[in-house]
N, C-alpha and C positions, 0 to 999 in steps of 0.2 A: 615706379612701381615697387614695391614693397616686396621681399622675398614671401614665401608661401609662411614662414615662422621666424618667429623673434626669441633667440635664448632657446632655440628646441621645443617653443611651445605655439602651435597655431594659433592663424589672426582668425579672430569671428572674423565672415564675409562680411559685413559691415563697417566695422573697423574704420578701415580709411575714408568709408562714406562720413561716416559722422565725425570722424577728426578733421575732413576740410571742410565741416557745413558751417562751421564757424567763420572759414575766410571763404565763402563763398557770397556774393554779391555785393563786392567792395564799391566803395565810394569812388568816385571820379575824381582827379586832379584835373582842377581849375584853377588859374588865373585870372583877374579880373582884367578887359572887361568882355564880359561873356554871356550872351543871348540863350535861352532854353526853351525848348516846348516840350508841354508833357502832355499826354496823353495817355490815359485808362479808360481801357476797352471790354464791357465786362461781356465776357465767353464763357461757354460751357468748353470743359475738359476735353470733349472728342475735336474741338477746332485747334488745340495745339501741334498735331501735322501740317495744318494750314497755316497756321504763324510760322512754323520753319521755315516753310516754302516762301513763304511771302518775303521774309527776312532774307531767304538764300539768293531772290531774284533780286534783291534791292543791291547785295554784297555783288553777285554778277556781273549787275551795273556798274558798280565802283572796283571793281577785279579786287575784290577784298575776300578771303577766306569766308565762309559761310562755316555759323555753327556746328556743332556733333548733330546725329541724329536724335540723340538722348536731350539735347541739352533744354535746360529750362531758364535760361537766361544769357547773354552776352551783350558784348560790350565791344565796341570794332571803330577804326576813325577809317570817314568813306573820303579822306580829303578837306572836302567845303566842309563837313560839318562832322560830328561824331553822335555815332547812335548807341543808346544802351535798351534791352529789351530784357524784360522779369515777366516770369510765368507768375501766377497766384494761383490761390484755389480755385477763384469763380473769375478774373479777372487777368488781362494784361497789361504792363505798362509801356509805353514806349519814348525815350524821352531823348531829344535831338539838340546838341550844344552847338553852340557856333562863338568860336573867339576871335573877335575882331571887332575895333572901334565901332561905337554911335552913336550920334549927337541924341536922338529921340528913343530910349527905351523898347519901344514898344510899334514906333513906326514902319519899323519892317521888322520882323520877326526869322526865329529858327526854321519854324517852320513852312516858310515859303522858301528854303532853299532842296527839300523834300519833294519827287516828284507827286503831283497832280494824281495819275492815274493808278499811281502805287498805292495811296492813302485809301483812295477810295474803293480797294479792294480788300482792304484789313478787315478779315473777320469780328462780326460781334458789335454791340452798341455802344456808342461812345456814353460815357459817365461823367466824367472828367476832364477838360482840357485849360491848362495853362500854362501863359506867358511867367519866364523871369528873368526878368535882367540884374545882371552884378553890375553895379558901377565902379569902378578902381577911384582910390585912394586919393587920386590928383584929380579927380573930376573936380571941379566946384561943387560945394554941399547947399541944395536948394533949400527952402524955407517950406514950409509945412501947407504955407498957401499954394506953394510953387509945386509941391507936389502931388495935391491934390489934382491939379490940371490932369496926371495923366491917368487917372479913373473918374469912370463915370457920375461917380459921387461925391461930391463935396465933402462926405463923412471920411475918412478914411482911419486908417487904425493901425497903428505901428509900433514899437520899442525896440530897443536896444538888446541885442542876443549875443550869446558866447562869450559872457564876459565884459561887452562893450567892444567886443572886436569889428562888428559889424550893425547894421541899424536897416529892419525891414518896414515895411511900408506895402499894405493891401486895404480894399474895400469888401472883399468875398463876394462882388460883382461878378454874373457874367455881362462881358461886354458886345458892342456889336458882332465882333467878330466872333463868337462864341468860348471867346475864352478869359478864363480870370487872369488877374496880373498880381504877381508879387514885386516889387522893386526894393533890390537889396544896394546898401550902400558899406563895402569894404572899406572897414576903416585899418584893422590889421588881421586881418583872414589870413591862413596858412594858408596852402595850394590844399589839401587832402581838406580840410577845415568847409571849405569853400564847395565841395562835393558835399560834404556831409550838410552842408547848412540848405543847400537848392534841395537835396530828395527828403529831409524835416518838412520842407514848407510843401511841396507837392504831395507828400503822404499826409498832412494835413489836410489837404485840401480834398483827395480822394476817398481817405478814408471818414471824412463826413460825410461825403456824398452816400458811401457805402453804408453806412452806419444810420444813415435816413431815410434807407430804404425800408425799413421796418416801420418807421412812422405812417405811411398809409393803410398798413397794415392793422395797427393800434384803433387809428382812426374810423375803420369801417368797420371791426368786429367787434368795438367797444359796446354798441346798442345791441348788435345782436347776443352779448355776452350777456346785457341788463336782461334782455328779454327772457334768456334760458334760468339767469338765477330766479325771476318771478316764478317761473314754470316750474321749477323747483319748489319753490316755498309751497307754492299752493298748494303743489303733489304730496310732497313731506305730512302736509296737515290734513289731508285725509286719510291714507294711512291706517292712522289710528283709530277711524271709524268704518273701517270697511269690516264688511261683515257676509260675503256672498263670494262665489269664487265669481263671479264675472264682472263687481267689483274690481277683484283684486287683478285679473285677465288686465283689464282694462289698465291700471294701473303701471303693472309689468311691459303693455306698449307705450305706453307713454315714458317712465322712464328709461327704455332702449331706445324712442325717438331721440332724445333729450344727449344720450349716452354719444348716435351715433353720430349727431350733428358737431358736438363738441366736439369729437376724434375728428371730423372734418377741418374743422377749426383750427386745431391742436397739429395737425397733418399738414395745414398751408402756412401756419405758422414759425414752429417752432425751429427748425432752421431758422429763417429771418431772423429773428430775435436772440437766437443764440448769437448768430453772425454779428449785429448789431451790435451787442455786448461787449464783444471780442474787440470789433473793432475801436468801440468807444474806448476801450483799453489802451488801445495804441495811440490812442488822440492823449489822450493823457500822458503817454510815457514820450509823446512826440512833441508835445507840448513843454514839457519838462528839460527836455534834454535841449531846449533852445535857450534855458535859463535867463528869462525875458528878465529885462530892466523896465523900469518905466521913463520915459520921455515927456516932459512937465505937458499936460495938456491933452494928453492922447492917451486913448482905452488902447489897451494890449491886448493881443492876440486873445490870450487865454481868458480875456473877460467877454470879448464879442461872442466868441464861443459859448464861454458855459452859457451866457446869457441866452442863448436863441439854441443852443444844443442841449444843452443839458435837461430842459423838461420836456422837450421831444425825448429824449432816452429815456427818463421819469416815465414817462406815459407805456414807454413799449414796454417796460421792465412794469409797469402796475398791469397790464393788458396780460403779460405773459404769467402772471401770479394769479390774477384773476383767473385765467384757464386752469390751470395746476388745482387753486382749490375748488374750485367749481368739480372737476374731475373726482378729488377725493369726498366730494360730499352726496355727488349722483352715487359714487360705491357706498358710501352710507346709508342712503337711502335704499340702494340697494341690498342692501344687506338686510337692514330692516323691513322692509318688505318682506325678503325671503324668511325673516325668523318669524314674520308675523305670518305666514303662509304654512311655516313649518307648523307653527301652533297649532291652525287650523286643520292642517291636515290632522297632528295627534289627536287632538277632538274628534274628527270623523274617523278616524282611525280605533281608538276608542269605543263609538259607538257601535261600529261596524263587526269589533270583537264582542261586545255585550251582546246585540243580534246574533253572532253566530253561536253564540255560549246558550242562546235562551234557546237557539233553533236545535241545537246539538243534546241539548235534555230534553227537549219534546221528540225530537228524533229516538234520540233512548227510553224516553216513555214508551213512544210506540211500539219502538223494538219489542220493549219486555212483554209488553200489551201482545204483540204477537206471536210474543213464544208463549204467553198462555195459552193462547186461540190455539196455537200448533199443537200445545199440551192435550187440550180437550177434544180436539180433533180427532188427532192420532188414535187418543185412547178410546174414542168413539167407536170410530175404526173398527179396533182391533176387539173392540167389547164387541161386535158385533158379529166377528167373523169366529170370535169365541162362543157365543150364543148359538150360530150355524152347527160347531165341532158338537156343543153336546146334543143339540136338537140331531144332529145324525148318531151318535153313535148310540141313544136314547131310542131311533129309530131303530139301531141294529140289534136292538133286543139287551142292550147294555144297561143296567140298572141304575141311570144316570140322574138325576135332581136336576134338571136344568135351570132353575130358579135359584138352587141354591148355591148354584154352582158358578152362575153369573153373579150374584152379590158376592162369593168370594174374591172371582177374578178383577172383579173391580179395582179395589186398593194396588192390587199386585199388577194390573195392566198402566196403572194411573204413575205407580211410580217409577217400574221400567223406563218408561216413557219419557217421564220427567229427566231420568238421570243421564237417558239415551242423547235428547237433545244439548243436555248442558255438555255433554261430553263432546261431541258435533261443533258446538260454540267454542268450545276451547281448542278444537284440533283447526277451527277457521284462524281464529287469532293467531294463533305459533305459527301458522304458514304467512299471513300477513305479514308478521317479523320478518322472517328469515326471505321473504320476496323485498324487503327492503332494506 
């Protein structure tokens, strides 16, 4: 453990994590000759307390130390055999050595010396499993026909690795037994050399498996992808002649069908395909780092591979491109639609103001219309009730003109009145304002 500070200046809480992730899941020293099974078991994340457990009951068995509770990998000799165990992201591996002479490769195996009822309890689905045998140095070195015997195929595929230190030999068979075989033959293998060279070839072998998992993938939503871009085109090319909002209604369901099926798509996908990628990555760098020779007559590893790998990850990598722009051309169309909606609306938007404009001057036709009618009214009225005044005081012995007195009042009733109402109009308006 490290003090709490270095030089008077504190560790990031991290620190020490990331400075051992480097020597954290070291290679296994081996000698040849030495038996392995490997095994990758792909698991969801929440089963990793159950691999502890599993692992801590098998160490019980062998009174061997059982892992941290934390830990996500170990590596323990139970006696008969030695077990190493790696957590992954979506996966684990489990990979069991056994060093001790054999005449036959492959005739008894690692692991049948694993119990039975243990195995069958290991969380998660098996993915992966193979045999490898190291042969030492002093074996007799068999012929190419001779070692064909011990896979099921007659093909087999081999070179020369690490320089010529050692020379591997597989079909990427599974066999009856359910598991593939690699057969390595040490020619000058260091101990540390000899661990690194068995988990290359096992992480080859799993990490196709993982990395083909996207392939069925590719496979099934290829047609259904042809189908959506049709559905597209057709949609895109009417577009331009719609002319009706229920048209365009109609339209806007269909490209939100279109929209949500892909997000379907894109939702079961795009993990896998990530993954895929990733993986194909490390086939590559796992490939690489075996620095295959050729052996006169025999396809190398790295050919069988690209050969049958390679345009299966072509296909998921065209499938997962296909989705991406399929997605950017439904937003286009989307888009276009909405600017073609937007238009339409300004047009009735447009029109709807022209109507209110025509409707709002005949409105103030009226208006005015009726402040005359109020004008002629009023003064009606009031000429009327003027007409009464001098007929009475005419009556009261007043020496009144009633006739001429009404033709006076007239003008002088008419305009009162007129000035009356506009003044009325303009005290409505200023309260109007000021209420808003």
């Amino acid at each position: 453990m490290l003090p709490d500070a270095t030089v008077g200046i504190p560790h990031h809480p991290l620190r020490t994590q990331l400075a051992n992730e480097v020597h954290a899941r070291p290679y296994e020293l081996l000698t040849a000759p030495v038996q392995a099974s490997h095994l990758a078991i792909l698991s969801d994340e929440s089963l990793l307390s159950s691999e502890r457990t599993m692992i801590s009951a098998l160490c019980e068995r062998f009174d061997v130390a059982p892992p941290t509770a934390s830990a996500r990998h170990y590596s323990a000799d139970m006696g008969i055999f030695r077990l190493k165990w790696e957590r992954h992201t979506e996966f684990s591996t489990y990979t069991f050595f056994h060093a001790a002479p054999f005449k036959q490769p492959f005739q008894s195996t690692a692991i049948e010396l694993i119990p039975k009822e243990w195995l069958k309890d290991l969380p998660g689905e098996l993915l992966a499993a193979i045999h490898v045998a190291l042969i030492p140095r002093d074996y007799p070195k068999s012929e190419i026909e001779e070692l064909a015997t011990h896979f099921a195929s007659n093909t087999v595929t081999g070179s020369q690795v690490a320089g010529g230190a050692a020379e591997v030999w597989t079909d990427f068979h599974i066999h009856a037994d359910g598991f593939s075989r690699f057969l390595v033959q040490d020619n000058t293998l260091r101990s540390r050399q000899a661990g690194r060279l068995i988990q290359r070839l096992c992480e080859v072998e799993q990490y196709r498996i993982l990395a083909l998992l996207a392939f069925p993938l590719a496979q099934r939503y290829g047609q259904t992808l042809t189908r959506l871009d049709q559905a597209l085109n057709n949609l895109t090319g009417k577009i331009v002649d719609i002319d009706n909002l229920q048209d365009e209604h109609q339209a806007l369901e269909a490209l939100t069908g279109l929209a949500a099926e892909l997000e379907q798509i894109s939702s079961s996908t795009s993990y896998r395909f990530s993954a895929a990628a990733a993986y194909y990555d490390i086939i590559h760098q796992r490939l690489d780092d075996l620095r295959e020779e050729r052996i006169q007559g025999v396809q190398m590893l790295h050919e069988f591979m690209e050969r049958r790998l390679a345009p299966a990850m072509h296909t998921c990598q065209s499938v997962n491109q296909r989705i991406q722009t399929l997605a950017k051309r439904i937003t286009r169309a989307s888009n276009l639609l909405r600017t073609h909606v937007d238009v339409s609306m300004e047009g009735q938007t447009k029109d709807l103001l022209k109507s209110m404009d025509r409707r709002a001057h005949l409105q103030l036709r009226m208006q005015e219309t009726v402040e005359g009618l109020s004008v002629v009214v009023l003064s009606y009225y009031l000429l009327g009730l003027t007409v009464y005044g001098l007929k009475a005081l005419k009556s009261a012995g007043v020496g009144v003109n009633v006739e001429l007195g009404t033709g006076i009042a007239i003008p002088i009733i008419i305009t009162v009145v007129f000035f009356a109402v506009r003044r009325l109009k303009r005290l409505a308006g200023h309260g109007k304002e000021e209420a808003s």
